[in-house]
C-alpha positions as CSV (number, residue, x, y, z in Angstrom):
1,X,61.9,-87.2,62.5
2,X,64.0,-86.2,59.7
3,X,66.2,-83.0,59.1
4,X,64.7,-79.7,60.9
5,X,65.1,-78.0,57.5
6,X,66.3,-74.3,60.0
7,X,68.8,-73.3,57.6
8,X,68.2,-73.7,53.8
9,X,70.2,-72.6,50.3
10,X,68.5,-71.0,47.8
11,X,70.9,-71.4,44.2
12,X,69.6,-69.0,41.5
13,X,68.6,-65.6,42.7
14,X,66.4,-64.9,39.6
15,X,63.0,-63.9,40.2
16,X,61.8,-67.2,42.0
17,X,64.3,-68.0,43.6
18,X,64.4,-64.2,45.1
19,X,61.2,-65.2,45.9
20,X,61.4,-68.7,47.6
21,X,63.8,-66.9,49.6
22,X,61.7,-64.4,51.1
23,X,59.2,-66.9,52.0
24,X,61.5,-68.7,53.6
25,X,63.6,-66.0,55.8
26,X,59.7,-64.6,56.8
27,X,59.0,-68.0,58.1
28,X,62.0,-67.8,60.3
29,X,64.7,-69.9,58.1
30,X,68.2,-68.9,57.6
31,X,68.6,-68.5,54.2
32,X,71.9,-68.4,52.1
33,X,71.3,-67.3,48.6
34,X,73.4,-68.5,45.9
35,X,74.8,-66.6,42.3
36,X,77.2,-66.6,40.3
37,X,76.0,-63.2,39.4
38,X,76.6,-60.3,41.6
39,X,74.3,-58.1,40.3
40,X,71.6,-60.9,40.6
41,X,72.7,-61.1,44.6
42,X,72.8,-57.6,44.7
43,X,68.8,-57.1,42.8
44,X,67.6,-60.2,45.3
45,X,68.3,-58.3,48.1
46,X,67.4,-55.2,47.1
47,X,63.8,-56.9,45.8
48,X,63.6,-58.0,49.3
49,X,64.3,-55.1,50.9
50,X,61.7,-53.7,48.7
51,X,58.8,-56.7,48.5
52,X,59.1,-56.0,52.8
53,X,59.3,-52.7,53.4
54,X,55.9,-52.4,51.3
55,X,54.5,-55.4,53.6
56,X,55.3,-52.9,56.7
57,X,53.5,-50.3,55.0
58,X,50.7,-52.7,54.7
59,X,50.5,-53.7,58.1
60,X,51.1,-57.0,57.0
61,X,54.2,-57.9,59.0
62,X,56.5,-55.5,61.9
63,X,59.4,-53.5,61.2
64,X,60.7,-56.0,64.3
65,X,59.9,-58.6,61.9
66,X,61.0,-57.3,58.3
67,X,64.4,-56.5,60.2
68,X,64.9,-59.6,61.3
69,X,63.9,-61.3,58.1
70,X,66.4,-59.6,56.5
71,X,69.2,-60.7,59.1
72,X,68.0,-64.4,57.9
73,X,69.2,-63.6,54.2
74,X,72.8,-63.6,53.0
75,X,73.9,-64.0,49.5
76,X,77.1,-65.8,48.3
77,X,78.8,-66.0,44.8
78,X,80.1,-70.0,45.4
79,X,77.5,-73.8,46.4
80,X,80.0,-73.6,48.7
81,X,78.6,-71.5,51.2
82,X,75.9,-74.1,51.0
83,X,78.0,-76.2,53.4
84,X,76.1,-76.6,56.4
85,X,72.1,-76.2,54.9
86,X,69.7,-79.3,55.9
87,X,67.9,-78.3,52.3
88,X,69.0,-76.9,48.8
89,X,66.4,-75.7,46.5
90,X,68.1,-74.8,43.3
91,X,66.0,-72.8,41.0
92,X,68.6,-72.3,37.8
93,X,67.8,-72.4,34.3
94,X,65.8,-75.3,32.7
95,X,68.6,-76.9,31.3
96,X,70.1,-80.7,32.4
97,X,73.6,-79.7,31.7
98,X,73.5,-76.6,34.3
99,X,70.7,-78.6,37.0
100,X,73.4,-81.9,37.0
101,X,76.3,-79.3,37.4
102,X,75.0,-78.3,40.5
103,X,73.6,-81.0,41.8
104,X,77.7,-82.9,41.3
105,X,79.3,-80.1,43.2
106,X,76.9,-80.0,45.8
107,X,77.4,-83.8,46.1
108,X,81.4,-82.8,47.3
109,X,79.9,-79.8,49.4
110,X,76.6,-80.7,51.4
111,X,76.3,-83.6,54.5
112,X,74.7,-86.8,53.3
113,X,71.9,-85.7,55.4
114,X,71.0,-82.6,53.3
115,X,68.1,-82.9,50.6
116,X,68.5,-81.7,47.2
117,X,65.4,-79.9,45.5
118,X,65.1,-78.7,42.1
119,X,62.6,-76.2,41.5
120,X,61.9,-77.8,37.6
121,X,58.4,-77.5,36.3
122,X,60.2,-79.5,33.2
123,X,62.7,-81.9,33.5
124,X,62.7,-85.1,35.2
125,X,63.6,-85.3,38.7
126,X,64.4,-89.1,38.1
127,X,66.8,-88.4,35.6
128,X,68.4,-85.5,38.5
129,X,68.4,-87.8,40.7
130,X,70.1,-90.4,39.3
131,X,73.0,-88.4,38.3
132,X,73.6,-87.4,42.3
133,X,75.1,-89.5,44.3
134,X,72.4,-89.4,47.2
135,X,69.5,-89.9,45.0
136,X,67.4,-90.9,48.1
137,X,67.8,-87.2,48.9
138,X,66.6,-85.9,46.0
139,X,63.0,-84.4,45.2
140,X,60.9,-81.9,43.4
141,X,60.3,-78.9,45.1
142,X,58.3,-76.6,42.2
143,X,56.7,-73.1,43.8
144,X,54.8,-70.9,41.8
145,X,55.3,-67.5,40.8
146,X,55.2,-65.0,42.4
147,X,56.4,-67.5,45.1
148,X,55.1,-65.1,48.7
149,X,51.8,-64.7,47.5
150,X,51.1,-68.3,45.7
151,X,49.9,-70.6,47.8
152,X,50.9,-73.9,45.8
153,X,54.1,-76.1,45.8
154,X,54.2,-78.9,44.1
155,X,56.0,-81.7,45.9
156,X,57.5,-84.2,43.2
157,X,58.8,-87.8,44.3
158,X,60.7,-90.1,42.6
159,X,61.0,-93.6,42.2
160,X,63.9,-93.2,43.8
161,X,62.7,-90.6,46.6
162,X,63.1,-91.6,50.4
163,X,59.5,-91.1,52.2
164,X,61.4,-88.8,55.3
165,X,62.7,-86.5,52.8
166,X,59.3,-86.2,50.8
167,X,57.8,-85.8,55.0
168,X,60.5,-83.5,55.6
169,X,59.9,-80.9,52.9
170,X,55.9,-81.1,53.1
171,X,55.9,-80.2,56.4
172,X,57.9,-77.2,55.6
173,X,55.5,-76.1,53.0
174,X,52.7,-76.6,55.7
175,X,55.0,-74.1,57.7
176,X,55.4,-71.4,55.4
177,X,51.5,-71.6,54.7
178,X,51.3,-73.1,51.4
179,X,48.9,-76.0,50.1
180,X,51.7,-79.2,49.5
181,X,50.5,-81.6,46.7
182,X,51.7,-84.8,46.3
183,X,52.9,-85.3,43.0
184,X,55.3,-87.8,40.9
185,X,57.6,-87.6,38.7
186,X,56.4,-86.4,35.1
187,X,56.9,-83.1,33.0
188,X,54.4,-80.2,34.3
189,X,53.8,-82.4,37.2
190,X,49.5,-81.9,37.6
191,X,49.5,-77.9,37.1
192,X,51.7,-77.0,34.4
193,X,50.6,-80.3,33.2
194,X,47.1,-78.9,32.4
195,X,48.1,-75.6,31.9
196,X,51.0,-75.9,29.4
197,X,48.6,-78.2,27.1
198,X,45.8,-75.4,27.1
199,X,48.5,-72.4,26.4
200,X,49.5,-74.7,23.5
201,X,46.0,-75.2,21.7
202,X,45.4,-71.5,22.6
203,X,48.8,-70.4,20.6
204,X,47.8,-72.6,18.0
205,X,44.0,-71.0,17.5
206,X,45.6,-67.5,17.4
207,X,48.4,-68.7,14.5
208,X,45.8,-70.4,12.5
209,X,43.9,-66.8,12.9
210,X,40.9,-68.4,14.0
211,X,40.4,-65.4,16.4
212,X,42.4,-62.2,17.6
213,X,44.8,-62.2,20.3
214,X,42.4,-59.8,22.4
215,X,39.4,-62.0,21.9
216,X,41.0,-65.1,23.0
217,X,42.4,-63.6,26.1
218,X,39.2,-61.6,26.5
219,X,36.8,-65.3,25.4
220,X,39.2,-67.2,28.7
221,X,39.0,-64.7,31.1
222,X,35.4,-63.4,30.8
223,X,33.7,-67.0,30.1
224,X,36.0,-68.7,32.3
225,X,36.8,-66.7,35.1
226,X,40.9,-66.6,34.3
227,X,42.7,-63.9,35.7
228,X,44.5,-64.2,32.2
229,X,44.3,-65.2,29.1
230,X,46.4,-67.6,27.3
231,X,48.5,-65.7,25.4
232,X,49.0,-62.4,27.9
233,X,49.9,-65.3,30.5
234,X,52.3,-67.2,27.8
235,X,53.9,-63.9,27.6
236,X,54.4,-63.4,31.6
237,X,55.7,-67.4,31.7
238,X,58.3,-66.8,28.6
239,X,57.4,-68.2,25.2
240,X,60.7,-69.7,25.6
241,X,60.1,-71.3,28.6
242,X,56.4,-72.5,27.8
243,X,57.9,-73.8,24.7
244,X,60.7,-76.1,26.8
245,X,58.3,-77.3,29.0
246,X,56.2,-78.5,26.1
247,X,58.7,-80.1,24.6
248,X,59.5,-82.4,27.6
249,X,55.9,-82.9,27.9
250,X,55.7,-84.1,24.3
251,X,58.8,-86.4,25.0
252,X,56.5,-88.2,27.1
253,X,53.4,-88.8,26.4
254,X,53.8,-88.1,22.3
255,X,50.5,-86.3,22.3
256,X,49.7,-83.7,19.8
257,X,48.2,-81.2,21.6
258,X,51.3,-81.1,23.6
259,X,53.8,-80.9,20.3
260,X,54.1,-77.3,20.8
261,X,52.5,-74.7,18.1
262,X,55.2,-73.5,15.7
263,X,54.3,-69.9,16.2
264,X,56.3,-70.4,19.9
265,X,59.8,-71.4,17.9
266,X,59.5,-68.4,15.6
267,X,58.8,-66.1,18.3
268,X,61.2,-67.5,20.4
269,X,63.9,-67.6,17.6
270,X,63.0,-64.2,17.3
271,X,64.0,-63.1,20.6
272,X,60.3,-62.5,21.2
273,X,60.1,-63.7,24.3
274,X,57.0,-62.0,25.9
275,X,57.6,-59.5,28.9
276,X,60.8,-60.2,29.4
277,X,61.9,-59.3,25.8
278,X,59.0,-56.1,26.0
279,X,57.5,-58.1,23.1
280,X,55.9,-61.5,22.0
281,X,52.3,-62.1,21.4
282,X,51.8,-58.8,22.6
283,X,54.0,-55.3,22.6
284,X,54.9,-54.4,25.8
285,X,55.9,-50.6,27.2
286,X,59.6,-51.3,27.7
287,X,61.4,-55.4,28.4
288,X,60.2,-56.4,31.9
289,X,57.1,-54.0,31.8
290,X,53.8,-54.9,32.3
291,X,52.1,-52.6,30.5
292,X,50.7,-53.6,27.2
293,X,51.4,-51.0,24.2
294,X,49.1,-50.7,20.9
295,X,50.9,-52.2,18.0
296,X,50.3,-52.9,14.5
297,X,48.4,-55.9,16.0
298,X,46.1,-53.5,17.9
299,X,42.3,-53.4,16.7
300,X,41.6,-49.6,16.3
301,X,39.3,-48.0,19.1
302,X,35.8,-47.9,17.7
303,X,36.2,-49.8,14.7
304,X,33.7,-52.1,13.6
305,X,32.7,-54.3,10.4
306,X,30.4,-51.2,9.4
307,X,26.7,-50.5,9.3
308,X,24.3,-52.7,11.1
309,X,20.3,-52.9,11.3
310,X,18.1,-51.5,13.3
311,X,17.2,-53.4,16.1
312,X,14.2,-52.4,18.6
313,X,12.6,-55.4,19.4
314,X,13.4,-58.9,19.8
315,X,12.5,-62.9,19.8
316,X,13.3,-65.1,22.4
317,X,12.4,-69.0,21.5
318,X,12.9,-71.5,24.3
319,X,11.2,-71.4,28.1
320,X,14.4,-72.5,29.8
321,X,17.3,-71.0,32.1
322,X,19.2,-70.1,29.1
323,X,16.0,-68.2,27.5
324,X,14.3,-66.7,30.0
325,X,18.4,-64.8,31.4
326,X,18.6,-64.2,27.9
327,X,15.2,-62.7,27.5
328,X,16.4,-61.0,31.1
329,X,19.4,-59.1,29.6
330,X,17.6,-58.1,26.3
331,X,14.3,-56.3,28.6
332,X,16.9,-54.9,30.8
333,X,18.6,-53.0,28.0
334,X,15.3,-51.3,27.0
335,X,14.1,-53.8,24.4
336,X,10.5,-55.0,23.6
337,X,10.9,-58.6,24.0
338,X,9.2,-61.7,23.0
339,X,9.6,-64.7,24.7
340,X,8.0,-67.8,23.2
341,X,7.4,-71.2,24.1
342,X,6.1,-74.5,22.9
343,X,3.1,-73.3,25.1
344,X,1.5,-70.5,26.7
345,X,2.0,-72.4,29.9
346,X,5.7,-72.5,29.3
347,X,5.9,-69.3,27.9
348,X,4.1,-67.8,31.4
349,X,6.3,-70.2,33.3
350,X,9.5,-68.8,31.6
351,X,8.2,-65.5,32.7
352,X,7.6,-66.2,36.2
353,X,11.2,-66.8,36.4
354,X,12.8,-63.6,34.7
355,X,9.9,-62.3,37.5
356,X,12.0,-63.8,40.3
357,X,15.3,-63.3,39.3
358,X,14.4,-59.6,39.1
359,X,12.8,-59.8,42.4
360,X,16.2,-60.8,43.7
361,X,18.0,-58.1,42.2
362,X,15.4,-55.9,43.9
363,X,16.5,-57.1,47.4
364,X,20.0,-57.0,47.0
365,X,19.8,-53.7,46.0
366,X,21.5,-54.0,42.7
367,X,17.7,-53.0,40.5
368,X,14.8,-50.5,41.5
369,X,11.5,-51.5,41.8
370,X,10.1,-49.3,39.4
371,X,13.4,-50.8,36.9
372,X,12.3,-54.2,37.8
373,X,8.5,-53.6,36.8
374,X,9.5,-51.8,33.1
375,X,11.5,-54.4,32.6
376,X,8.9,-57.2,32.9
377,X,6.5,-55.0,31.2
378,X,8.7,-54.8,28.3
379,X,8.4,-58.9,27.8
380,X,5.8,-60.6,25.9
381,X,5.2,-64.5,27.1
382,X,3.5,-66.2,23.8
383,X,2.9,-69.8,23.1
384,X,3.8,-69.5,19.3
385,X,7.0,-68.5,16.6
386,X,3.9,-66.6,15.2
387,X,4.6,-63.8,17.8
388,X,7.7,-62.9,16.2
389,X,6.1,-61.7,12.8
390,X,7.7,-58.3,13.3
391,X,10.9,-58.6,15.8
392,X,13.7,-57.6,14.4
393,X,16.3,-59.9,15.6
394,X,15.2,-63.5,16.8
395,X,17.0,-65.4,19.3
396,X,16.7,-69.2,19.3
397,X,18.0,-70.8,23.0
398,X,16.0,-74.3,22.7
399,X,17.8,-77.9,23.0
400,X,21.3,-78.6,22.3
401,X,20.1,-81.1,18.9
402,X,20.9,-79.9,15.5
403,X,17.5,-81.4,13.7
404,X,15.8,-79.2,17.0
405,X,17.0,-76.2,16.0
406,X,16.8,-76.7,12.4
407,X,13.2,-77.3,12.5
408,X,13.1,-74.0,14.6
409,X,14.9,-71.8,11.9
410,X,13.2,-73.2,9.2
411,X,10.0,-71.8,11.3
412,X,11.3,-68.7,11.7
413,X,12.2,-68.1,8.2
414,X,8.6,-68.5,7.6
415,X,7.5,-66.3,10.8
416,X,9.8,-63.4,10.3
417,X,10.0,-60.7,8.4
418,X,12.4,-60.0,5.6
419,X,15.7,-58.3,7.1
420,X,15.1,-59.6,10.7
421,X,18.4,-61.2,11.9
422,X,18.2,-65.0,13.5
423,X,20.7,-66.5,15.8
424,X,21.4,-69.3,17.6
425,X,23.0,-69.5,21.1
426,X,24.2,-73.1,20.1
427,X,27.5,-73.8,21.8
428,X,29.2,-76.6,19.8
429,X,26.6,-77.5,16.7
430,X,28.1,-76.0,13.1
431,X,25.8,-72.7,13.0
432,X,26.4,-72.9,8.8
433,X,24.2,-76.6,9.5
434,X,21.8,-74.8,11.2
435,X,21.4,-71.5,8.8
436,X,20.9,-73.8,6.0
437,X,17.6,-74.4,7.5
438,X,16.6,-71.1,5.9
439,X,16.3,-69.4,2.7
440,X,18.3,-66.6,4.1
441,X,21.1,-68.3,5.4
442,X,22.9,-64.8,5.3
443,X,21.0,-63.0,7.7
444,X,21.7,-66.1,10.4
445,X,24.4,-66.1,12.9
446,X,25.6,-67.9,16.2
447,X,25.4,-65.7,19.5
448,X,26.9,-68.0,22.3
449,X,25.4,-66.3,25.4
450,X,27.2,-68.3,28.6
451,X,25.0,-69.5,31.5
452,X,23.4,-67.4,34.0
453,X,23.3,-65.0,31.2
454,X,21.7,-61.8,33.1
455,X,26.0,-62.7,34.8
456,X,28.3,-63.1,32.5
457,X,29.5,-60.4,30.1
458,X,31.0,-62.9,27.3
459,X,29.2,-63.4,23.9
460,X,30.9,-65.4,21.3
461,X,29.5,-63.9,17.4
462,X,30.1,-66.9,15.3
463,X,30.2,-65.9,11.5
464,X,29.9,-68.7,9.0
465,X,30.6,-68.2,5.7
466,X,27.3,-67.0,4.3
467,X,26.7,-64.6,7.0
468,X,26.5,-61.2,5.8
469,X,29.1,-58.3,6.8
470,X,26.2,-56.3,8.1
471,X,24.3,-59.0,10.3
472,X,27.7,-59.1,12.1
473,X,27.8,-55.6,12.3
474,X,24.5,-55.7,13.5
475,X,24.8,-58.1,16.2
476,X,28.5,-56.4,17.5
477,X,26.4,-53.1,18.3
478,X,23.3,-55.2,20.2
479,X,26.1,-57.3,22.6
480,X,27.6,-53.1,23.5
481,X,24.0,-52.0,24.1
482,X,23.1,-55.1,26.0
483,X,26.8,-54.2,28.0
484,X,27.9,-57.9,26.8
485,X,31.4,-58.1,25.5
486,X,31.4,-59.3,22.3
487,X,34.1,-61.7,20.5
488,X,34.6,-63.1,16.7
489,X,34.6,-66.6,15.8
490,X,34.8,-68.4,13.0
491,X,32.4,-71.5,12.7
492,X,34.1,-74.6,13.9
493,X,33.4,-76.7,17.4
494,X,33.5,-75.6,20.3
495,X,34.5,-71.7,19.4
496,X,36.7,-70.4,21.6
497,X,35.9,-70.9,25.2
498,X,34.6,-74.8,24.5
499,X,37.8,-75.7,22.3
500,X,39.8,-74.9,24.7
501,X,38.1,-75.2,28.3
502,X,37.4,-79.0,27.4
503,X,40.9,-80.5,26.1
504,X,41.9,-79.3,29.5
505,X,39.1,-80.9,31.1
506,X,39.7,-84.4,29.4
507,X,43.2,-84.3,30.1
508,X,42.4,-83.8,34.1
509,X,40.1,-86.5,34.0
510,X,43.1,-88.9,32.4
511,X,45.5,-87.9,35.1
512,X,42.6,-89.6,37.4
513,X,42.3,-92.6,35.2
514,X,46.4,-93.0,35.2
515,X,46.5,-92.8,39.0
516,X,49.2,-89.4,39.2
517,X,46.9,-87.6,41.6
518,X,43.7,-87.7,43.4
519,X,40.7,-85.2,42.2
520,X,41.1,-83.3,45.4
521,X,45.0,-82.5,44.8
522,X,44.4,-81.7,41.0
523,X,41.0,-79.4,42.1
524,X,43.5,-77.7,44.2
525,X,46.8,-77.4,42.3
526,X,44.6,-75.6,39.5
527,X,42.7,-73.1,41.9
528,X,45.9,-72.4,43.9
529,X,48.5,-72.9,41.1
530,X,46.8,-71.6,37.7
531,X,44.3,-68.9,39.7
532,X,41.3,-70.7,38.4
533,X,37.9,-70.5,40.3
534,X,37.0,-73.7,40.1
535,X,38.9,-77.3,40.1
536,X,38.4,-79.2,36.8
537,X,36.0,-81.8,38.7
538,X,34.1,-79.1,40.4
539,X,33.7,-77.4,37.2
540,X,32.7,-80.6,35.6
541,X,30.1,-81.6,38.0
542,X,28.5,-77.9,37.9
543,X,28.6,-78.4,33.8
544,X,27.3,-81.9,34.1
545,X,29.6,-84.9,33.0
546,X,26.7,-85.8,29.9
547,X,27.1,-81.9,29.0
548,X,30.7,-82.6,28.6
549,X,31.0,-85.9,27.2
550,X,28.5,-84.0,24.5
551,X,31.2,-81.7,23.9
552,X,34.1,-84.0,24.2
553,X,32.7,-85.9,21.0
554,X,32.3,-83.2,18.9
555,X,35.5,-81.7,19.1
556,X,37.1,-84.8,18.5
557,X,34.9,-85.6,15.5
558,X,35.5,-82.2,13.9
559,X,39.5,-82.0,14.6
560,X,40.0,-85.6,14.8
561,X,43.0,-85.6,16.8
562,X,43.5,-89.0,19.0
563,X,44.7,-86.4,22.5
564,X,40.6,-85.5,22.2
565,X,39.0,-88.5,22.1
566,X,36.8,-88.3,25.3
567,X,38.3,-90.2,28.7
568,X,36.7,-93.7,28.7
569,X,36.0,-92.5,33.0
570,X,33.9,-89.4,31.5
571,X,32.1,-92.5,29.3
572,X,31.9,-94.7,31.7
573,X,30.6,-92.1,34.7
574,X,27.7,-91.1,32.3
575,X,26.5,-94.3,31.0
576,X,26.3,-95.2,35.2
577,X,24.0,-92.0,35.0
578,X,26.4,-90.3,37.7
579,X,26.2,-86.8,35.6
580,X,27.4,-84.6,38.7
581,X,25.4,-82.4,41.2
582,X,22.0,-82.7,38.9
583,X,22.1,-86.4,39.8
584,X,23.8,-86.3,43.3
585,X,26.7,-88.0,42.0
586,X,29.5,-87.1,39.7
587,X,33.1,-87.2,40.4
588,X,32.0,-86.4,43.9
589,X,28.7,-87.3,45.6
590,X,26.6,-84.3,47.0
591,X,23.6,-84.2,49.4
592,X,20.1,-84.3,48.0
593,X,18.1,-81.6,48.3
């Protein structure tokens, strides 16, 4: 049994390590915490006071037990108050010079016994270590913020790292109800490490003006499932900070997608900082608010890129999931649809299922009866492209193969009328490629529905450059009366979502390959760490890993950067025809059905 770990130092009373602290005198610790600053002592205290007063109001915790929380927590100006703790966690700024300061005078202060933690989501814990003179002793201890409600702490050994200390601490995260992961000892350790690449390539797309700030955020969180998007959550992290932690991260593994985007110096140079500044990608209501502000950045309410078309009725070509909840959403909004097929077979088939996906609404209450039957009155099942002779806008959701889908446009430029609008839902083929197909290559542009599309509210409108100002006009006001949100993209792979969702995905499926951590500690250091709802192997599994390796390719034919090229495991997986929970196997194996 090593140290009980009852009374603990906390050194930095900033806004973790107020909060480490809090977690720690709840869960019955004694708790000295440590600045130089008084008025940061004096704000940690009063945050606590605060943070559990409004957990009594809750009902979350006594006023018996706030009370003597709050008994538990003393502040002290001087490590050496730190005398008699069993742990230090010291939570200062990310900077070797200040982290080996402490860690040299807490040498002279602390019992041999006592283990050192740095709270660092950047800098090496070998390099820390090496400078103490208990080394054994020393470890990673990196919470996430805000540190009571996040349920993930990274725990970081060393080469140097005693087992009993690494025991020691993990069973004190078990004890103040967090998830411990195991972890060694590189920058971002498994969640930053994923994240901090992803913010990155986001920061880049914005600077290179692919896309707007709001549609980037809005693409992440709505196709995803984020709680934020990249660049509001670069701004809550510090650009500085973000831009640190890359730079470490670069150090190591000299991978461009970690060399971080220019547009993070030159805000940081600029003092544009993100919330804590009240400015940096975004414009804040005052420095340390939350509360974003318009600003010369701000897309003006209502505007759009003019005058569309008329739209009243519309083409649906495919018969499969992606069709039919496409053909779904369109009937629902009031619109005569078409849906055709190869065959009239597959046309009726594609029907039946629109048919029971409406049925379902019906018993969980969410559609009328009477709304279920309109709507499948409003679609047409056809076995032909003839059928869409007078729709006004034609929607193509067939295979994922560009000499597919330009076979199909070349058909409809033969089927349609003159002014009818044609767009693909392709997700990673070049829409220009595919436009091409026609005469009218003006009138043709990408809408990236995402899957089940009755669901999700994101669209991705993918101009190239030979689509006309008012097909994109045209297609903005159809995604607002079909209640989808819409985003601009230029036309390049992947688009938004896909250029960023699968760098992230390949890089997860490295850290597997290099043996840092197992799939079931990196699934859960991203759900309870980065506040995604899904682990990157779950998510790749549900996707399919042929899906992905399909996408992995293309991005890194089109941007040619080495850091894409897809993990030889994806390869290797889907040439063994273990494509995830469509085959039974993936990353993980799942029950037949």
């Amino acid at each position: 049994m090593d140290t009980p770990l009852s009374t603990i130092a906390v050194v930095g009373l900033g806004t973790m390590g107020t909060g480490i602290a809090e977690v720690l005198a709840l869960a019955g610790r004694e708790v000295i915490g440590i600045d130089i600053s008084e008025a940061a002592a004096l704000a940690a205290v009063a945050s606590f006071e605060a943070s559990t007063a409004r957990a009594v109001g809750r009902g979350r915790i006594t006023e018996e037990q706030r009370a003597a929380a709050l008994a538990r927590f003393r502040t002290a100006d001087t490590l050496q108050a730190a005398a008699n703790a069993e742990l230090v966690i010291e939570v200062v700024p990310e900077s070797y010079e200040i982290k080996q300061q402490v860690f040299r005078e807490l040498d002279a202060v602390v019992p041999p016994t006592t283990i050192l933690a740095t709270g660092t989501n950047a800098l090496s814990v070998t390099r820390l270590a090496a400078e103490s003179q208990r080394p054994e002793r020393v470890l990673g201890l990196h919470f996430f913020n805000p540190a009571p409600a996040m349920k993930l702490v990274e725990v970081v050994s060393s080469v140097l790292t005693a087992p009993p200390a690494v025991e020691a601490v993990t069973a004190l995260a078990r004890e103040l109800g967090k998830e411990p992961v195991a972890v060694g000892d590189r920058p971002g350790f498994v969640a930053d490490g994923l994240l901090f690449g992803y913010l990155n390539q986001a920061a880049a797309m914005y600077e290179a003006n692919y896309a707007s700030r709001e549609d980037i955020d809005a693409a992440m969180k709505l196709g995803c499932g984020l709680p934020m998007g990249p660049l509001a959550l670069l701004d809550l992290i510090g650009i500085d900070t973000a831009r640190t932690v890359l730079e470490a991260m670069y150090a190591e593994s000299h991978d461009r997608l970690h060399a971080p985007a220019p547009i993070l110096g030159q805000l940081s140079s600029a003092g544009l900082t993100g919330r804590k500044a009240g400015r940096g990608f975004y414009t804040y209501d005052a420095p340390g608010g939350q509360d974003v502000v318009p600003d010369a950045l701000t897309p003006a309410a209502g505007a759009e890129a003019g005058a569309g078309r008329a739209v009243a009725s519309v083409g649906v070509a495919g018969s499969g999931t992606m069709a039919s909840g496409i053909a779904e959403v369109f009937a629902k909004a009031g619109y005569g649809v078409v849906l055709a097929a190869r065959t009239q077979e597959k046309a009726d088939l594609a029907k039946g299922r629109i048919a029971k996906s409406l049925e379902r609404s019906v018993s969980k209450g969410r559609l009328s009866a009477e709304a279920r039957d309109e709507t499948l009155a409003r679609i047409t099942a056809a076995g032909s492209l003839d059928a869409f002779a007078e729709v006004d806008l034609a929607v193509e959701a067939v295979a994922e193969d560009l000499e597919i889908k330009q076979q199909l446009f070349a058909a409809l430029d033969k089927v349609c009328r003159p002014g009818a609008v044609l767009a693909t839902t392709t997700s990673s083929l070049p829409v220009v490629a595919i436009a091409r197909a026609t005469a009218r290559p003006e009138d043709v542009i990408g809408m990236h529905f995402f899957n089940p599309a009755p669901a999700m509210k994101l669209v991705e409108v993918v101009r190239t450059v030979l689509t006309a100002d008012e097909v994109h006009a045209t297609v903005r006001a159809v995604c607002a009366k079909i209640r989808k949100h819409p985003v601009d993209c230029g036309d390049r792979a992947g688009f938004i979502v896909n250029a960023l969702l699968f760098p992230y995905l390949n890089n997860a499926i490295k850290m597997v390959e290099q043996h840092y951590a197992s799939l079931d500690d990196i699934d859960a250091a991203m759900k309870l760490g980065g506040g995604y709802p899904m682990g990157p192997f779950e998510l790749l599994d549900v996707v399919g890993l042929d899906v992905s390796l399909a996408i992995e390719k293309v991005l890194h034919k089109e941007f040619r950067d080495p850091g894409l090229a897809p993990a030889p495991l994806l390869e290797h997986l889907v040439a063994a025809g273990c494509l995830g929970r469509k085959t039974g196997r993936g990353f993980r194996e799942y029950a037949r059905r």
